[in-house]
N, C-alpha and C positions, 0 to 999 in steps of 0.2 A: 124882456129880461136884460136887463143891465151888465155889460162885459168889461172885463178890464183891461187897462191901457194897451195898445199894444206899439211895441217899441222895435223898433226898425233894426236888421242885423248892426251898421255902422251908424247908428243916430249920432248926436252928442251925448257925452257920458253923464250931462245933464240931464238928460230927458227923461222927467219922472214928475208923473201927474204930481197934487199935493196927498198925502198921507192921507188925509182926512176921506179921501173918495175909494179908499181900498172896499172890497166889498162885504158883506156882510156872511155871505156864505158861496164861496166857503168863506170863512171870518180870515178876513187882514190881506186877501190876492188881494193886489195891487198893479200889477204890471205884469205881461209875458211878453218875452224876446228880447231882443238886445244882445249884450255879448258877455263876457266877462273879464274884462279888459281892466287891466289894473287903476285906470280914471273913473271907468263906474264902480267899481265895486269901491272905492275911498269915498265918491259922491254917494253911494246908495249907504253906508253905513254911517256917514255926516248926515242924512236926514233919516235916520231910522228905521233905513229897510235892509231884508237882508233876502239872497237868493236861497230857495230850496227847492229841491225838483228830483222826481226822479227820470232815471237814462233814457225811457222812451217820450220825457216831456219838450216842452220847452222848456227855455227858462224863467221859471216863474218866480215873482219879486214880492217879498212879503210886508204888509206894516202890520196886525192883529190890534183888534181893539182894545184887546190887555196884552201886558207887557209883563213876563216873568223875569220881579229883578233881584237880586242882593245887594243889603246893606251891609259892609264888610262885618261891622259893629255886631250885625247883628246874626252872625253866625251863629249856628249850631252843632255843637258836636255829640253823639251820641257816646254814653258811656263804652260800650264796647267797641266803637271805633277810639275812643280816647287811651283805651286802652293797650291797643294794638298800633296808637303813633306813641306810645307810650315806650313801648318794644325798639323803638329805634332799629329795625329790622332793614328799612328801605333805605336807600340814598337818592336823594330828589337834586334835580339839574333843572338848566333851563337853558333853550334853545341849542342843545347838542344835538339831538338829532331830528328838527321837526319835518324833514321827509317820510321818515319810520313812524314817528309819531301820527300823522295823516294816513299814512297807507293802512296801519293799524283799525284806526279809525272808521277806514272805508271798508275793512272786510266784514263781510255776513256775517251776523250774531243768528243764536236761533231763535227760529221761527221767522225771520227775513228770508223775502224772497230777492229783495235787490237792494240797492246802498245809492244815498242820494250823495255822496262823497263819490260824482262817476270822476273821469282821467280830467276833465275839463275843470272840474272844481278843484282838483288835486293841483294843478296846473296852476291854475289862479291863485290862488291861496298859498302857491310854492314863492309867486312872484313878490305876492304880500309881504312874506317874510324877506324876501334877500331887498325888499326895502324900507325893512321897520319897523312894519305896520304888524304883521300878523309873529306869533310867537308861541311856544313850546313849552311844556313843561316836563320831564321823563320820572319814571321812577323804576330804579332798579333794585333788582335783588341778585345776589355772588355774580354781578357782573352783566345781567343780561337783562332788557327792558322789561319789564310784568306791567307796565302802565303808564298812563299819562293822558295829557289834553292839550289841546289847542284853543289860539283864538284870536281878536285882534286887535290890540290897544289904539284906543282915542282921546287926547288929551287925557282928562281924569276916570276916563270910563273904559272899563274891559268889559267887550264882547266874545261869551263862549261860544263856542260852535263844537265841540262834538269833545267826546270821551272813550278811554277804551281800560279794558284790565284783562290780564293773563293770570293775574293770582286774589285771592282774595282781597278787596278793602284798598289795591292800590291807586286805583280813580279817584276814590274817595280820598284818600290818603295825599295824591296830586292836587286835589282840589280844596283841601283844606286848607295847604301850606301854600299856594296861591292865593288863599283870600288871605289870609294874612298878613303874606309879602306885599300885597298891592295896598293892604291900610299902612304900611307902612311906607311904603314909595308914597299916598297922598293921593292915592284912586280913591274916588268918592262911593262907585256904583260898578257892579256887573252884573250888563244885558244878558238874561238867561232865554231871551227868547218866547219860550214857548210852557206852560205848566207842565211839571210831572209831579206826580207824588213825590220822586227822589229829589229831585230840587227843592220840594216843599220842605222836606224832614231838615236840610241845610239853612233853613232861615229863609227863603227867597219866596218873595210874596208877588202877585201881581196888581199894578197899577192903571189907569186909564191910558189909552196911549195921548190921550193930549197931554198926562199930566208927564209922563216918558217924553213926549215930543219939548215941553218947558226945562225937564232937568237935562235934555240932548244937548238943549242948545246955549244951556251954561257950561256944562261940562268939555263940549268940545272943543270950546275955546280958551279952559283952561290953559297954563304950561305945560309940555308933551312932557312925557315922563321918559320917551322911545330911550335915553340913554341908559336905564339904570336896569335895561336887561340886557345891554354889554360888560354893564361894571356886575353883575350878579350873577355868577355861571352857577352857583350852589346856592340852593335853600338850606337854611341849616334846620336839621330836625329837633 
């Protein structure tokens, strides 16, 4: 039986078999161990992989044979979410608080027994942002956060990684006004990772990953977008 890579705690932040040998089942492990050190985790999302693990794992590195992506263009809004950003209810920010925003993220929903968002990923992910890379969206209501998401911009491609709401529709709500703002900053594509129905109902289809691995590696060499969510504190509704 075939195992996958395994990567040494201090390796180089390079070291990462190629994509193509992830394994079949489960579909896309690709690597365990290593660290999360802000050079791997910028190399592992420059070739298309991204960590998920839960607290009692290692860390395990993922590429999946399909690839769940969005085409901004090709969003979807359902009538009664249209109608309730219609309400102008929420006010949506970006990057004010992507600590709260993460920690949200990492709490237990129901029917979770544990949260792959453990202190280490929190950690990593905190470091992303205070240098660029990783970014916030909030959404409030009279004042106090009900929602938002995270994730981690690459040249022209944003990668999601997690969602959270306290009220009804404001995930949804976050994530609409993100695809939008990013067709308009000039992002071609966002990594959704992984299939779910909810992603499905937004427009986001899955791809082969080689054909994910061709559009990686135009997209990341795009021009970085990283300034225009300092110059953009508010989405406007």
């Amino acid at each position: 039986m075939r195992r996958p890579y395994w990567i040494q705690k201090n390796a180089n932040p390079y070291d990462f078999p190629p994509v193509e040998t992830a394994l079949t089942y489960p579909d896309g492990l690709l690597a365990v161990g290593g660290d999360l050190s802000l050079e791997r985790l910028i190399v592992a999302y420059h070739l298309g992989i991204f960590p998920w693990y839960n607290e009692d794992e290692p860390i395990l590195w993922w590429a999946p044979s399909q690839r769940m992506v969005l085409l901004p263009e090709k969003l979807k809004i359902s009538r009664s979410l249209r109608k309730t950003i219609q309400k102008k209810q929420f006010t949506l920010t970006i990057d004010q608080c992507f600590q709260e925003v993460v920690n949200e993220c990492a709490g237990l929903r129901t029917g979770q027994k544990g949260t792959w968002i453990n202190q280490d990923m929190i950690d990593a992910y905190k470091q992303l942002h205070q240098h660029g890379f990783a970014h916030s969206v909030e959404v409030w209501y009279e004042g106090k956060l009900v929602g938002g998401l995270y994730g981690v911009a690459l040249g022209n491609l944003f990668c999601g990684e997690s969602m959270f709401t306290r009220v009804s529709d404001a995930s949804k709500v976050a994530f609409v006004h993100l695809v939008k703002q990013l067709q308009q900053w000039g992002y071609e594509l966002i990594d959704c990772q992984l299939y779910t129905h909810h992603l499905a109902s937004f427009g986001a289809e899955e791809i082969p990953r080689e054909q994910f691995k061709r559009l990686l590696t135009h997209l990341r060499q795009m021009p970085g977008y990283q300034g225009v969510w300092q110059l953009d504190q508010q989405l406007e509704l």
